[in-house]
matplotlib code that plots the C-alpha trace (Angstrom):
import matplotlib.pyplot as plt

x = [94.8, 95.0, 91.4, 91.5, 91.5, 88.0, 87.1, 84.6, 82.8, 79.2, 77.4, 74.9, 72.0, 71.9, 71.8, 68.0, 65.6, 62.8, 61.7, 60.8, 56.5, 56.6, 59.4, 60.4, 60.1, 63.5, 66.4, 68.6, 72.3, 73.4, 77.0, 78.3, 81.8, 82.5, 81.8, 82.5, 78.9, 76.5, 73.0, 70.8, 67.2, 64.2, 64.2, 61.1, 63.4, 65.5, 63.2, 65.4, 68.6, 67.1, 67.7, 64.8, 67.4, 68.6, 68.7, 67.8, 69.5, 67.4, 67.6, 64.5, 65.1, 63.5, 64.3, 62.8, 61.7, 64.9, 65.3, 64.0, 63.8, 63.8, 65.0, 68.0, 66.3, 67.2, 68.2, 65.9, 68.4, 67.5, 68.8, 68.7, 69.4, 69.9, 69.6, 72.0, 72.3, 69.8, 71.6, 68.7, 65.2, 66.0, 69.6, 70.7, 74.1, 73.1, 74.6, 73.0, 73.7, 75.1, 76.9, 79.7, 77.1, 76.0, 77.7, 77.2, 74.4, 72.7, 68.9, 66.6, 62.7, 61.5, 57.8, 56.0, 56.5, 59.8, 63.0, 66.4, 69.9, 73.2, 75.1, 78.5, 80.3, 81.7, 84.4, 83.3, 80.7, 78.8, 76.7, 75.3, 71.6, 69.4, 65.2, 62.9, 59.1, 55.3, 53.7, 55.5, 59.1, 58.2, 54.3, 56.2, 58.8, 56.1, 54.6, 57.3, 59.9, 60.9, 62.9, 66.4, 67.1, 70.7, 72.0, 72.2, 68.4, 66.8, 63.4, 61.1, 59.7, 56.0, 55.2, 57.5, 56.6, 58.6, 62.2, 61.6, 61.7, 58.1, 59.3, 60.7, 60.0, 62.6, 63.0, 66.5, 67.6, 68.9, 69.3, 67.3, 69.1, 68.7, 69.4, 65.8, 63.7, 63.4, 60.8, 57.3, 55.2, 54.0, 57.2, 59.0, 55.8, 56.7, 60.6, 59.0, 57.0, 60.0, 61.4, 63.6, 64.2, 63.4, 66.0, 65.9, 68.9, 69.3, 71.4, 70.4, 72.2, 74.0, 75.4, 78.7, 77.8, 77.5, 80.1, 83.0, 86.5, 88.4, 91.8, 94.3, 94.9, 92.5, 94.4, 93.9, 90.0, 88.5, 85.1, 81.8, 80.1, 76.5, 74.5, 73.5, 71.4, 71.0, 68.9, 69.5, 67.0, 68.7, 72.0, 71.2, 69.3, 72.4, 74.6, 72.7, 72.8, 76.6, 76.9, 74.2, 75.8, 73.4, 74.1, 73.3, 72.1, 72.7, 70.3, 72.5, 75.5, 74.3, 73.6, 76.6, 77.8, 76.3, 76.8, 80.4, 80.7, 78.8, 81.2, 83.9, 87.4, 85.7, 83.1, 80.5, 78.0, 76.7, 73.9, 73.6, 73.9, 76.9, 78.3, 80.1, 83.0, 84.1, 85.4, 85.8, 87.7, 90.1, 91.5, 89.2, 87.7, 84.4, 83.1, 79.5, 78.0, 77.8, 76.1, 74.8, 72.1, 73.0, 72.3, 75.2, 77.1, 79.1, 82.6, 85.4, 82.5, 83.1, 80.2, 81.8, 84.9, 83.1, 81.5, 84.6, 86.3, 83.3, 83.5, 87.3, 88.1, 88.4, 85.4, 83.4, 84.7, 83.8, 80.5, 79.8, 81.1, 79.2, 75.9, 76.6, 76.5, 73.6, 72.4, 71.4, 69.8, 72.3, 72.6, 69.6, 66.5, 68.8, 68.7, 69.9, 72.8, 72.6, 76.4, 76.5]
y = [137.9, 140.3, 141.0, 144.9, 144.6, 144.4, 146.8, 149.6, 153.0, 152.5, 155.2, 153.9, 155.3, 153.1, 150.1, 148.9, 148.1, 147.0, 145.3, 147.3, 146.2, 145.0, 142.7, 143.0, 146.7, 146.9, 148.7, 146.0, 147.1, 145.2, 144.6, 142.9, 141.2, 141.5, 145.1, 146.3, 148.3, 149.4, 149.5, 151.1, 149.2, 147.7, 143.9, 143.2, 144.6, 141.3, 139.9, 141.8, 140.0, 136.4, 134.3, 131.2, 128.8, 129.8, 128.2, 130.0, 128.1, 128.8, 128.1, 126.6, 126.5, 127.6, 130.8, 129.2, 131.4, 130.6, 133.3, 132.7, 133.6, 132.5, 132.0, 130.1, 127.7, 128.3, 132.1, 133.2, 135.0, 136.2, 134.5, 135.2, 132.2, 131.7, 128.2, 127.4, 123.8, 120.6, 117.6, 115.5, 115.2, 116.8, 118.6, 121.4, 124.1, 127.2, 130.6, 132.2, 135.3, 135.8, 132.8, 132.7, 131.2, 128.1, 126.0, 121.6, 121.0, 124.5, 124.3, 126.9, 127.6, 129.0, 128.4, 126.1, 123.4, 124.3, 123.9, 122.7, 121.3, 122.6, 119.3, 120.1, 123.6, 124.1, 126.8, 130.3, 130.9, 127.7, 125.2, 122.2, 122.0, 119.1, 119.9, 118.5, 119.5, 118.7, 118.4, 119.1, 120.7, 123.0, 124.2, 125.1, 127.6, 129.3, 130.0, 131.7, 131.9, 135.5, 135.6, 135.9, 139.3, 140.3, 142.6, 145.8, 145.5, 147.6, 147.8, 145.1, 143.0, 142.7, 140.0, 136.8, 135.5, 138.5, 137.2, 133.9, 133.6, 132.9, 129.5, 128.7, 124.8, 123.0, 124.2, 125.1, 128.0, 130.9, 133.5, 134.3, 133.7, 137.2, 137.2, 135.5, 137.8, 139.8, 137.4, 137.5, 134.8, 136.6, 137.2, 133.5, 132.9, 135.6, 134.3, 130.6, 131.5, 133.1, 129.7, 130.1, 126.3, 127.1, 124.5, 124.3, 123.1, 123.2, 125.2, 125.7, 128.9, 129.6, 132.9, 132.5, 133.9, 137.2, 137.6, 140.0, 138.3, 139.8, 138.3, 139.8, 137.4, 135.6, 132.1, 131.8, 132.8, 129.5, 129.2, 128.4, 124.7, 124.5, 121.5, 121.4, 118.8, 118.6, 115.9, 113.5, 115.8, 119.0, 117.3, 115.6, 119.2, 121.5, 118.8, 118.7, 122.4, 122.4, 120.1, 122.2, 125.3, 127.0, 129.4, 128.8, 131.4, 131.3, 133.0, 134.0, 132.9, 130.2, 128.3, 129.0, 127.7, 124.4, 124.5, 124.8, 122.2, 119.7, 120.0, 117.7, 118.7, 117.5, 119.7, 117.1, 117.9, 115.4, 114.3, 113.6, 116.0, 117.0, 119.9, 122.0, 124.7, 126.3, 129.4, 130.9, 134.5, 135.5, 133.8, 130.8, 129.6, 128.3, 125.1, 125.8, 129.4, 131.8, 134.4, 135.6, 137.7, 138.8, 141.1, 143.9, 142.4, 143.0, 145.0, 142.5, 139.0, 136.1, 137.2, 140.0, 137.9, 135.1, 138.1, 139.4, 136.0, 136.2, 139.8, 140.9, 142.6, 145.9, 146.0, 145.0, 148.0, 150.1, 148.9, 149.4, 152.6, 152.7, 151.7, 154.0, 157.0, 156.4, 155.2, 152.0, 150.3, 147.8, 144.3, 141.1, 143.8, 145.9, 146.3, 143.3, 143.3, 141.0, 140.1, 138.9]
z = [129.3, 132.0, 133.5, 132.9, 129.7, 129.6, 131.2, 130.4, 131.9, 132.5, 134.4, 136.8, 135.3, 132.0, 134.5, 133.8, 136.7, 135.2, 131.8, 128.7, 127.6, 125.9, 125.3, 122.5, 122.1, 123.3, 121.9, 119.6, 118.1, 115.6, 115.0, 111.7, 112.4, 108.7, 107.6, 111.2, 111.0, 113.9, 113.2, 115.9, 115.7, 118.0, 119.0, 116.4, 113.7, 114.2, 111.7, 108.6, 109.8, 109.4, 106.8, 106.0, 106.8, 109.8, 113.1, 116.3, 119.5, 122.7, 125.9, 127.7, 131.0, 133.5, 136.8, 139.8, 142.7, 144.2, 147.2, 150.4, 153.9, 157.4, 160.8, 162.7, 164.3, 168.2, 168.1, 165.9, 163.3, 160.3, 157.1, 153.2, 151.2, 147.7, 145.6, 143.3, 142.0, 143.1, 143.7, 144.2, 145.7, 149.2, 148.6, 147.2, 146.7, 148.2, 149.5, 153.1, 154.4, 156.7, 156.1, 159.3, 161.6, 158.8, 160.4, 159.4, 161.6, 161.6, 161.4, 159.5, 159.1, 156.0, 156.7, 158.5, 155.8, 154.9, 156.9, 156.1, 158.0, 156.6, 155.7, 153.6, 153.3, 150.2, 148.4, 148.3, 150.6, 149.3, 151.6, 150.9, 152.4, 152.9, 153.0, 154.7, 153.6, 154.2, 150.5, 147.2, 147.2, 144.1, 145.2, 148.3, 146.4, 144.3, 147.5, 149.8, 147.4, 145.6, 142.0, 142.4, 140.5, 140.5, 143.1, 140.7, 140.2, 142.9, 141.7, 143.3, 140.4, 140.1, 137.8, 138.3, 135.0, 133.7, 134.8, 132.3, 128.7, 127.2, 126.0, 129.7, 130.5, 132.3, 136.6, 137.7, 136.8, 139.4, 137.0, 133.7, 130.3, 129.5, 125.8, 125.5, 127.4, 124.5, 122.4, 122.7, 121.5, 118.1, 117.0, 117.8, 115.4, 113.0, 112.6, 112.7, 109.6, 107.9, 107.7, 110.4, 112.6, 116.5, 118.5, 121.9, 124.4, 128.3, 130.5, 134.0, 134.8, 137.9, 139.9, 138.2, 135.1, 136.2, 138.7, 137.9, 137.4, 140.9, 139.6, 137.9, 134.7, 132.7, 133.4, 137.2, 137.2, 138.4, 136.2, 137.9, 136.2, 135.5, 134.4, 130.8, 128.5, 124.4, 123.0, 120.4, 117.7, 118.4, 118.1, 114.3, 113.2, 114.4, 112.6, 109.7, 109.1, 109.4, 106.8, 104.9, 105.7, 107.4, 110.0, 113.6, 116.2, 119.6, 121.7, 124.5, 126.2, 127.9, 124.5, 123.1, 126.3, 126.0, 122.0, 122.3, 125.5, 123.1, 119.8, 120.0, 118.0, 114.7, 115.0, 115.8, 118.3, 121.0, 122.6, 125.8, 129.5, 131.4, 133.7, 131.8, 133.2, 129.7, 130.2, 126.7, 126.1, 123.4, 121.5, 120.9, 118.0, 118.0, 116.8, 116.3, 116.8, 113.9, 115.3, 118.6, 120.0, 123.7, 125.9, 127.6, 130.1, 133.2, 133.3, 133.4, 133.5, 131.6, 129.4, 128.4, 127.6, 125.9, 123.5, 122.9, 121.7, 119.1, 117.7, 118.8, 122.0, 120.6, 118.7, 121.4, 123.7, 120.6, 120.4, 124.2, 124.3, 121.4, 123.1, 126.3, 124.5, 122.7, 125.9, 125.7, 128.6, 130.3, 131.9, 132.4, 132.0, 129.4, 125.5, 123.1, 120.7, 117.4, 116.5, 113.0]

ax = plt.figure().add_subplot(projection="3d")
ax.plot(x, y, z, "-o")
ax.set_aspect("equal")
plt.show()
């Protein structure tokens, strides 16, 4: 499909730049796929659109502090870099700017326990980076690190916790799975009360997901891979409540990403972990998720795309035109939609 066709006017001003307190005191639209109907409500209202039976798919990982700063070792040149994927103990995928002079070899200090030698470079802008550090790796990053907002978010963010989901366990993520930032603790106990099943499943998100397509067609967009895990329990309850028929949530992209990368042909879903590079956009039929609850995305992402494969392309322009004139607050620290 060609790129522009989803496209969509967003004045700048609905972009959000900080989180709403509390959480889930956002703003929610609800879309119903069926009747075509938009209901304007608050994320705690979500309660009157579950069913006892249903399942709610979250994903529990975890934003690390993943931007830091320092100096070329030598010359003393300021550098920004971002991590994206560990490969093991010492080495991870990483973007620096300015990136021209990270060269195999290159040398940086972040700190005076922190430094780390460029080792591969990689397709778009990407290096591989090996560390080498005096005490533990991770005590290190909570201490110089800074959360990795998106570049549309100018605000500086003042409590870190704030860019993770309250049920957040599992390091490794460089972006937030948005969608989930809207639950507080009292209400995951609320909907758990209702009867509702809580099932969580692993996606450690990367850059990709919010980057714009810049080609043309649909076909020739090369999709980003990020590392994903579901355990052998999630995998027999989701089956289970296929075979049951009851429905199954996806709380965000990112699980429905790792839902739909774990159902096989035959429905069946998996356990085990994997990479997955699914790029889903109309038409595609999915395997698993029967409903969604996401946030607004990006003109022209993958997100947007993979949201409009659910709900039809033209509906979905409707509803965000929709949700910019009743001005709804966009993108990771925006207002939720519940598409049922």
């Amino acid at each position: 499909m060609k790129t522009a066709l989803f496209d969509y006017y967003l004045p700048e001003e609905l972009i959000a730049q900080t989180p709403v307190e509390p959480r889930d005191h956002s703003r929610l639209l609800v879309y119903n796929r069926q009747t075509k109907e938009i209901l304007h409500k608050h994320f705690y209202d979500i309660v009157d659109f579950l069913k006892p039976d249903d399942i709610l798919v979250v994903n529990n990982t975890k934003v690390i502090p993943a931007r830091l700063y320092g100096e070329r070792e030598g010359t003393h040149g300021k550098v920004e870099l971002l991590l994206l994927k560990r490969r093991d103990l010492a080495h991870w995928d990483v973007i620096l700017k300015p990136g021209k002079t990270a060269r195999i070899g290159t040398v940086y200090n972040f700190s005076d326990k922190l430094k780390g030698t460029i080792t591969e470079i990689g397709e778009d802008g990407q290096r591989t980076i090996k560390f080498s550090f005096d005490g533990v790796f991770e005590n290190i990053l909570s201490e110089i690190g800074q959360m990795p907002l998106p570049p549309y978010i100018k605000e500086k963010l003042k409590d870190k916790s704030r860019y993770n989901t309250v049920y957040s366990k599992v390091d490794g993520s460089a972006a937030a799975p948005t969608a989930g930032l809207h639950f507080t603790k009292p209400l995951l106990e609320k909907i758990k009360g209702m009867g509702v099943t809580i099932a969580e499943v692993l996606l450690h998100v990367g850059l990709g997901t919010f980057r714009p397509v810049k080609v043309d067609d649909t076909d020739e967009h090369a999709m980003h891979s990020e590392y994903y895990e579901v355990t052998q329990e999630t995998a027999d309850l989701l089956n289970n409540a296929k075979k049951t028929g009851r429905r199954i949530i996806a709380v965000g992209t990112t699980s429905v990403r790792v839902l739909e990368s774990a159902t096989d042909d035959d429905g069946v879903i998996h356990a085990g972990h994997d990479n997955t590079n699914i790029f889903i956009y109309p038409p595609y039929k999915f395997k698993t998720v029967d409903a969604l609850i996401t946030n607004f995305h990006l003109p022209k992402s993958t997100l947007l795309m993979l949201v409009s494969a659910f709900a039809d392309r033209e509906e979905m322009l409707r509803v965000y035109e929709t949700a910019v004139n009743e001005k709804y607050r966009f993108f990771s620290f925006g207002d939720a939609t519940f598409i049922i």
